[in-house]
C-alpha positions as CSV (number, residue, x, y, z in Angstrom):
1,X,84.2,95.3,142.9
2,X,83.2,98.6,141.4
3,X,82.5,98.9,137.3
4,X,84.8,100.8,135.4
5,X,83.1,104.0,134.3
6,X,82.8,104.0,130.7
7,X,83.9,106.9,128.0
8,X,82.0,106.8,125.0
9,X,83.5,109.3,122.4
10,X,81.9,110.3,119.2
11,X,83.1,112.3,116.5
12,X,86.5,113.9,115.7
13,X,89.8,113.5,116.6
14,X,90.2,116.0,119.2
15,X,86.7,114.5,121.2
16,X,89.2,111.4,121.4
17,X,91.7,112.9,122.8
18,X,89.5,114.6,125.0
19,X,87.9,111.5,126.2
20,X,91.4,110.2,127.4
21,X,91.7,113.1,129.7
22,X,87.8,112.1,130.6
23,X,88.9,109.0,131.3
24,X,91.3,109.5,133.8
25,X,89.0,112.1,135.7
26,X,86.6,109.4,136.3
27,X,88.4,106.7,137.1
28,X,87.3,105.9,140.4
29,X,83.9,106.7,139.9
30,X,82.3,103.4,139.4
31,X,79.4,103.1,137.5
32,X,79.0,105.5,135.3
33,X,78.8,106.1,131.7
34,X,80.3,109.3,129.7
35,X,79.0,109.9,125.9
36,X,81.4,112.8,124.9
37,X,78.8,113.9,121.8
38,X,79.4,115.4,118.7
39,X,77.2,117.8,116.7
40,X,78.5,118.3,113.3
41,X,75.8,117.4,111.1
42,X,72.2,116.3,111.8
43,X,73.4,112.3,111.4
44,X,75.9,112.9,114.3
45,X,73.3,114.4,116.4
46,X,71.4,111.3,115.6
47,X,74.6,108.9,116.3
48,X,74.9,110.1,119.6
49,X,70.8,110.0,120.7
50,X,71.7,106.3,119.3
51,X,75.0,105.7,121.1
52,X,73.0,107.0,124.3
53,X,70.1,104.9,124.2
54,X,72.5,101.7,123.2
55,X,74.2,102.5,126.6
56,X,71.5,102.8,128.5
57,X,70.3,99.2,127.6
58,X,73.6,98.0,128.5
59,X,74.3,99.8,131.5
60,X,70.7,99.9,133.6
61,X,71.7,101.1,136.2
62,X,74.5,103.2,135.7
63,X,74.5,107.2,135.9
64,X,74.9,108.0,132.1
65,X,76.1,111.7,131.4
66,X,76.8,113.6,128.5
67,X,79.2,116.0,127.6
68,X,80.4,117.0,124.1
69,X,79.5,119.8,121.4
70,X,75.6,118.1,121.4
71,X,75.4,118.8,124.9
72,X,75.4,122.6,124.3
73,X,74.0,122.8,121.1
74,X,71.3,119.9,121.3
75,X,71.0,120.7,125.4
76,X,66.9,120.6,125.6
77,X,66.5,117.5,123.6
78,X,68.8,115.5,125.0
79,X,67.9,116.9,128.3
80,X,64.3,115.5,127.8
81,X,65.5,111.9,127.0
82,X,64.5,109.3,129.8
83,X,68.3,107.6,129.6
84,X,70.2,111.0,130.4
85,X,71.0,111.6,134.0
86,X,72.7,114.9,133.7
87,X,74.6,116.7,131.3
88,X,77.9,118.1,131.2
89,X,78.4,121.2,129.2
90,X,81.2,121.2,126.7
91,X,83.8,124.3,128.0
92,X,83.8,122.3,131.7
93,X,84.2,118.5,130.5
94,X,87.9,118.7,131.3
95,X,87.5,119.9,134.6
96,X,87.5,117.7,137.7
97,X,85.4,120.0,139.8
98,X,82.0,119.3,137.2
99,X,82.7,115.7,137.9
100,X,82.9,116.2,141.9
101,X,86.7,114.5,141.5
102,X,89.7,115.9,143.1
103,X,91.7,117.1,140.6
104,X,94.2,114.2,139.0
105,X,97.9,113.9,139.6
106,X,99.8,113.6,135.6
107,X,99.9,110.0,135.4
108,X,101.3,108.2,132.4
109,X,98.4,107.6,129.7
110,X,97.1,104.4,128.3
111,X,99.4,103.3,125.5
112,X,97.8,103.2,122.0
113,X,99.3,102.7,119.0
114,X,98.7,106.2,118.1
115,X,98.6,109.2,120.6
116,X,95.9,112.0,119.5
117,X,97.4,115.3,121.1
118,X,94.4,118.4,121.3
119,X,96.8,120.9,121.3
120,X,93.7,123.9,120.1
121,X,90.3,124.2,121.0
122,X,87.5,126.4,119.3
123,X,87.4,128.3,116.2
124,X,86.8,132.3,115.2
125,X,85.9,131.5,111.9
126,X,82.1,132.0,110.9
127,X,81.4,129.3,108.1
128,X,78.1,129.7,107.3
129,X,77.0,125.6,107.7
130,X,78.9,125.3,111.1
131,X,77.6,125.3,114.3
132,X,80.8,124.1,116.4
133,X,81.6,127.4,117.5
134,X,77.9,127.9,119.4
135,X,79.9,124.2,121.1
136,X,83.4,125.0,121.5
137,X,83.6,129.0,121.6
138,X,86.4,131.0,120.9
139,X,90.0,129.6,118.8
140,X,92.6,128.7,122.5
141,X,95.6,127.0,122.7
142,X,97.8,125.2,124.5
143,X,101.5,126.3,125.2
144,X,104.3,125.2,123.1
145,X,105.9,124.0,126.7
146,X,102.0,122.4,127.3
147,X,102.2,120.5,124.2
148,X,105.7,119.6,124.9
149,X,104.6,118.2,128.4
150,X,101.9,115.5,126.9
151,X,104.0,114.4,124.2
152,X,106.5,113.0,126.4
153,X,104.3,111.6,128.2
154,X,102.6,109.3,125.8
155,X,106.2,109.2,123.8
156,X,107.7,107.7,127.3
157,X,104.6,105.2,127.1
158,X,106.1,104.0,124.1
159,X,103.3,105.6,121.6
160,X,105.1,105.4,118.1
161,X,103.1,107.9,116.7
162,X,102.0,111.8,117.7
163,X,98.8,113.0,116.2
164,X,98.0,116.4,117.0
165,X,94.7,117.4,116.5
166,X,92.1,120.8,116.9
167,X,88.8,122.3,116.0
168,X,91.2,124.5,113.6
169,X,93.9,123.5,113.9
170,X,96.2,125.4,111.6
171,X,94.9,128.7,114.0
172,X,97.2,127.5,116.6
173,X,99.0,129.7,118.2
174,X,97.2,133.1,117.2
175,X,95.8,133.7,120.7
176,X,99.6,133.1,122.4
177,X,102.2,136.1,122.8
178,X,104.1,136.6,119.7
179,X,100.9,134.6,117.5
180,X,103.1,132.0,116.2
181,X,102.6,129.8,113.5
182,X,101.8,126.0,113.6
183,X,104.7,125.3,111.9
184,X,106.5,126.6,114.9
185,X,105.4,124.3,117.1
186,X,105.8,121.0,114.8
187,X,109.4,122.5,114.7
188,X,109.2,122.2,118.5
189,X,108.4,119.1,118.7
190,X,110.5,117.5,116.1
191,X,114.0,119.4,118.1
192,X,112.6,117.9,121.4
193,X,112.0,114.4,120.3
194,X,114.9,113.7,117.7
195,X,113.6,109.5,118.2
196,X,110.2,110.3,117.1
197,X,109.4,108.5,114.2
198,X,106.2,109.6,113.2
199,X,104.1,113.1,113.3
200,X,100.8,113.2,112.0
201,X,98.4,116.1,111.5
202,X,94.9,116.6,111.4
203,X,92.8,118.1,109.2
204,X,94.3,121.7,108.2
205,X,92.7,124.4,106.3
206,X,95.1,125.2,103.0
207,X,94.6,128.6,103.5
208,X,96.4,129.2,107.1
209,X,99.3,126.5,106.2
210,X,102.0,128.7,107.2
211,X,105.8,128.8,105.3
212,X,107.7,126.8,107.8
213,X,104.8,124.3,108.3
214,X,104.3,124.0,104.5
215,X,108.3,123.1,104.3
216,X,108.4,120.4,107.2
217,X,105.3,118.3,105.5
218,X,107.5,118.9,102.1
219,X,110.5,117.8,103.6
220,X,110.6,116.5,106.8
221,X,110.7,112.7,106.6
222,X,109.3,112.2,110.3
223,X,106.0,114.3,109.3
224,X,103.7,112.1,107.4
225,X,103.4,112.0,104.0
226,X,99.5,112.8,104.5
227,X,97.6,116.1,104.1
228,X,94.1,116.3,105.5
229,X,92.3,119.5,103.9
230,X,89.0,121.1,105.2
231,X,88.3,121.8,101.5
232,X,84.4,121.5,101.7
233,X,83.7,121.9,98.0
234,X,84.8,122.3,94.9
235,X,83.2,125.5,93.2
236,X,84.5,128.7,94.5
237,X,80.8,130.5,94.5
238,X,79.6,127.6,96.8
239,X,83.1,128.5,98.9
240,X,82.0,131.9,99.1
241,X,78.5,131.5,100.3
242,X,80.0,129.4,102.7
243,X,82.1,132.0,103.8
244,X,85.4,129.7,103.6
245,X,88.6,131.7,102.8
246,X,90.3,129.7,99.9
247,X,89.4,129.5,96.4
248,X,89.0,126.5,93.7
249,X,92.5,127.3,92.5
250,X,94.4,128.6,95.9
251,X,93.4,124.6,97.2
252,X,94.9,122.9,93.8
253,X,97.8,125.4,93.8
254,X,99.0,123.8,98.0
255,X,98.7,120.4,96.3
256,X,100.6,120.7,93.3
257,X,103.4,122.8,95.3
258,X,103.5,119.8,97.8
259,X,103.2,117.2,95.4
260,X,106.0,118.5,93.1
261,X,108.6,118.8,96.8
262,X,107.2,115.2,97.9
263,X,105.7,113.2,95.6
264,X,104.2,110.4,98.1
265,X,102.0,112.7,99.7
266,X,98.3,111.5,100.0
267,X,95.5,114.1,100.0
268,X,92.7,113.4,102.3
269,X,89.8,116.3,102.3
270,X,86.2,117.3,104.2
271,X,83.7,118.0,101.1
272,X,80.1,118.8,101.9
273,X,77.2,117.9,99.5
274,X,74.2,119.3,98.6
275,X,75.1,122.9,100.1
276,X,72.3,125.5,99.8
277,X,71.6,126.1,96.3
278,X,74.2,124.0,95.0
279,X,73.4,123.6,91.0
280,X,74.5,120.4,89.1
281,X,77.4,122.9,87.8
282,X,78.5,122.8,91.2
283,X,78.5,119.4,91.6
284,X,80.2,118.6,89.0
285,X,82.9,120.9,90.4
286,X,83.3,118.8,93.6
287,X,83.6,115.8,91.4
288,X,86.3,117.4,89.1
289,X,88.6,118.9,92.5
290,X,88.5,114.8,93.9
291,X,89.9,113.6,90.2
292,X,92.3,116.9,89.8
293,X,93.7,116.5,93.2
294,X,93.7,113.5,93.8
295,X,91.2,112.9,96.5
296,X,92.2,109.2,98.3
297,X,91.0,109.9,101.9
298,X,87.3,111.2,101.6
299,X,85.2,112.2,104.0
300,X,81.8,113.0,102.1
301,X,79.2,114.5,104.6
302,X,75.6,115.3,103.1
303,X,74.9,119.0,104.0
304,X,72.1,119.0,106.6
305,X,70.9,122.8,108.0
306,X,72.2,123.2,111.3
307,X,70.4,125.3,114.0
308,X,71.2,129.2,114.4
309,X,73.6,129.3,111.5
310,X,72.8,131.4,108.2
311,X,73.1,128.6,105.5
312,X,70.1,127.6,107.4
313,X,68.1,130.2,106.1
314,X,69.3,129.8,102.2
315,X,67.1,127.9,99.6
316,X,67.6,124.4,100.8
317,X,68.2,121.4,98.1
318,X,65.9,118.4,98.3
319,X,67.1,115.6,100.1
320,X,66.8,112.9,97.5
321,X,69.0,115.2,95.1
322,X,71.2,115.0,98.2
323,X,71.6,111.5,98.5
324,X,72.4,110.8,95.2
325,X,74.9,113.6,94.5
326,X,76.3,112.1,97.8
327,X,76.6,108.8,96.7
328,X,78.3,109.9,93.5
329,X,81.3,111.7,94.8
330,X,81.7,108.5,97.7
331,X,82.0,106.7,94.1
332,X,84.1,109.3,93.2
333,X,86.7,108.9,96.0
334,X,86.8,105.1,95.7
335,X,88.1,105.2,92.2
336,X,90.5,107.6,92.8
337,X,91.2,105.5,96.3
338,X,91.6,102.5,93.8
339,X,93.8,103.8,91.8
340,X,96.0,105.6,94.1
341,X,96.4,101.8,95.9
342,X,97.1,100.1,92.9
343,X,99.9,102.6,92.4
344,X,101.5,101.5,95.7
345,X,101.8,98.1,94.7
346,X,105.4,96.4,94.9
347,X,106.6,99.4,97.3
348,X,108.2,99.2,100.3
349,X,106.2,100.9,102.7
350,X,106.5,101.4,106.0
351,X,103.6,100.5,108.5
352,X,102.5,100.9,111.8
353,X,100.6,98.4,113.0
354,X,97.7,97.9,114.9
355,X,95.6,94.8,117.3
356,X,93.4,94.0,114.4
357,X,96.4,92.5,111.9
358,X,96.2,95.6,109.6
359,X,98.2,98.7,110.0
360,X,98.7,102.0,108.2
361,X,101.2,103.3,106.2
362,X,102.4,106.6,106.5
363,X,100.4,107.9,103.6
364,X,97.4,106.3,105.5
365,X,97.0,103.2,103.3
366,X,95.4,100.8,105.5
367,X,97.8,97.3,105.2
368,X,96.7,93.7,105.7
369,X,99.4,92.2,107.9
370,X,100.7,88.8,108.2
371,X,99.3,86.7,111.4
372,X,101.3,87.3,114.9
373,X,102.3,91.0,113.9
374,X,103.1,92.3,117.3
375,X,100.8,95.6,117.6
376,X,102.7,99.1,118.1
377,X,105.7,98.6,115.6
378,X,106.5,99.9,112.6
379,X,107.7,97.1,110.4
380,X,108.6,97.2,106.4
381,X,105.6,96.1,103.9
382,X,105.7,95.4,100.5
383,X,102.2,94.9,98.8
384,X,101.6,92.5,96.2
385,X,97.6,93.3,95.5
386,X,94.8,95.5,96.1
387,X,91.7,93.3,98.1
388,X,88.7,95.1,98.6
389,X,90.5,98.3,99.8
390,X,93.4,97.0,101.4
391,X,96.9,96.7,100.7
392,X,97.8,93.0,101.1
């Protein structure tokens, strides 16, 4: 009996997605291993060298390929490592003919609890820190009928909750006729699947959150009371030399405006650390945003220069000084995290859950379950205590 081929995804949301559709392209393929990389900062380039030389140990004799944003951007050092076999560059991973596999009828997708939707790919922005462009080109996306197309198809599986997910993902639509807005195609999908239950979206950027999307997170009980931001920092001259498109003020402005329609809704946001010539002024203004906001999903990621982009070239901040700034706005998030959970406390909440006995609310809160929860349904919760980041 042939191995199954393995798909080893790193990285963001829409790599997951991505490595579903890998996945089913290489089904019959036998013994083979897929790392779909990711490239984002200096660590991930480091998880993935990792991730490929822990597969190689446990797969000796497999044909071990890899795909992904670090296969572009990364392509001669990972080239030159012994466990590679070949690599896969990132525009073709979704085509069968760069796998030497006939091209796959639609079958019906793996059921997971939650089904992650790529519904855009690329980005035309030019932030000065990020390299993903050089690995996913130019801003693309996929039909409003396309989109349409894979939802059923995991909502027939029985998947209780749609994430949909991009590079940018709030430029959907401004390479289709017409340049519609996101908040078109959440509209979409809401009038064609009146039984969904649950819509979640991926990280947005403020800026682009167009009028009818802005209204369906503030009102729309079926879309998530959770807002992801790709805020990156907290002082607007740090935002400008990073060449993002949203001020201080324009990014506490969205969340007051949604918080005052909808109360509930959690903020979750990117912030980067230690960005070229970040002063302790600075700092202190990424601290202040995660407090002001609140900040209760955090992801903090330590600046590290990326290669070919212009922050690069600016006066870099010593790595030490990163580190501990880094450290203090992680503490930052988990007091506001804290807090935020203790507030939910005695509230009926409403939880998906998953095989590991928690489950997530639809503000995110991760919930301890009680044993023999059946994985996949959404069942009514009412916390008593917070216990060491959970909702019990």
């Amino acid at each position: 009996m042939n191995p199954t081929p393995e798909v080893i995804s790193l990285g963001c949301r829409l790599n997951i997605a991505e490595s579903e559709r890998i996945r089913a392209l290489v089904a019959g393929e036998g013994n083979l291993v897929v790392v779909n990389s990711c490239a984002v900062t200096s660590e991930a380039v480091r998880q993935t060298r990792q991730a490929i030389r822990r597969a190689r140990r446990a797969n000796p004799d497999a044909r071990l390929l890899v795909t992904g944003c670090a296969a572009d951007i990364e392509r001669q050092q990972l080239a030159a490592m012994p466990e590679v076999d070949g690599l896969i560059a990132n525009a073709d991973k979704l085509d069968a003919r760069v796998w030497n596999v006939p091209e796959p009828e639609r079958t019906p997708p793996p059921l997971h609890t939650r089904a992650f939707i790529g519904v855009q790919n690329g980005c035309d922005h030019a932030c000065t820190f990020c390299v993903i462009p050089q690995g996913r080109g130019a801003s693309r996306s996929l039909s409003v009928a396309e989109v349409l197309q894979e939802v059923e198809e995991h909502f027939d599986q029985g998947a209780p909750e749609v994430v949909l997910t991009g590079v940018d993902l709030t430029s959907w639509g401004h390479d289709l006729p017409g340049s519609p807005a996101l908040g078109t195609l959440v509209r979409a999908l809401l009038d064609a699947f009146p039984q969904l239950q649950r819509l979640r979206l991926s990280s947005l950027d403020g800026i682009e959150i167009d009028a009818e999307l802005f209204d369906l997170i503030a009102s729309e009980r079926r879309v998530m009371p959770h807002v992801h931001l790709s805020l990156q920092h907290g002082a607007d001259l740090i935002l400008k030399r990073m060449k993002r498109r949203h001020s201080r003020a324009q990014a506490l402005d969205l969340v007051a405006r949604l918080k005052a329609a909808r109360p509930e809704i959690a903020v979750g946001a990117d912030i980067i650390v230690g960005f070229p010539t970040e002063t302790e002024a600075h700092h202190a203004d990424n601290l202040s945003i995660i407090a002001e906001l609140p900040v209760v999903h955090g992801h903090i990621f330590p600046y590290s220069p990326r290669p070919g982009t212009p922050a690069a070239r600016m006066p870099q901040i010593d790595k030490p000084v990163i580190r501990q700034r880094a450290a203090e706005l992680r503490e930052a998030v988990a007091s506001a995290r804290q807090q935020w959970l203790e507030s939910l406390v005695g509230q009926e909440l409403s939880v998906l859950t998953e095989s590991d006995g928690t489950g997530y609310a639809g503000n995110f809160a991760r919930v301890q379950l009680s044993p023999g929860t059946v994985p996949g349904t959404i069942v009514a919760v009412t916390p008593t205590q917070v216990t060491e980041g959970l909702l019990v």
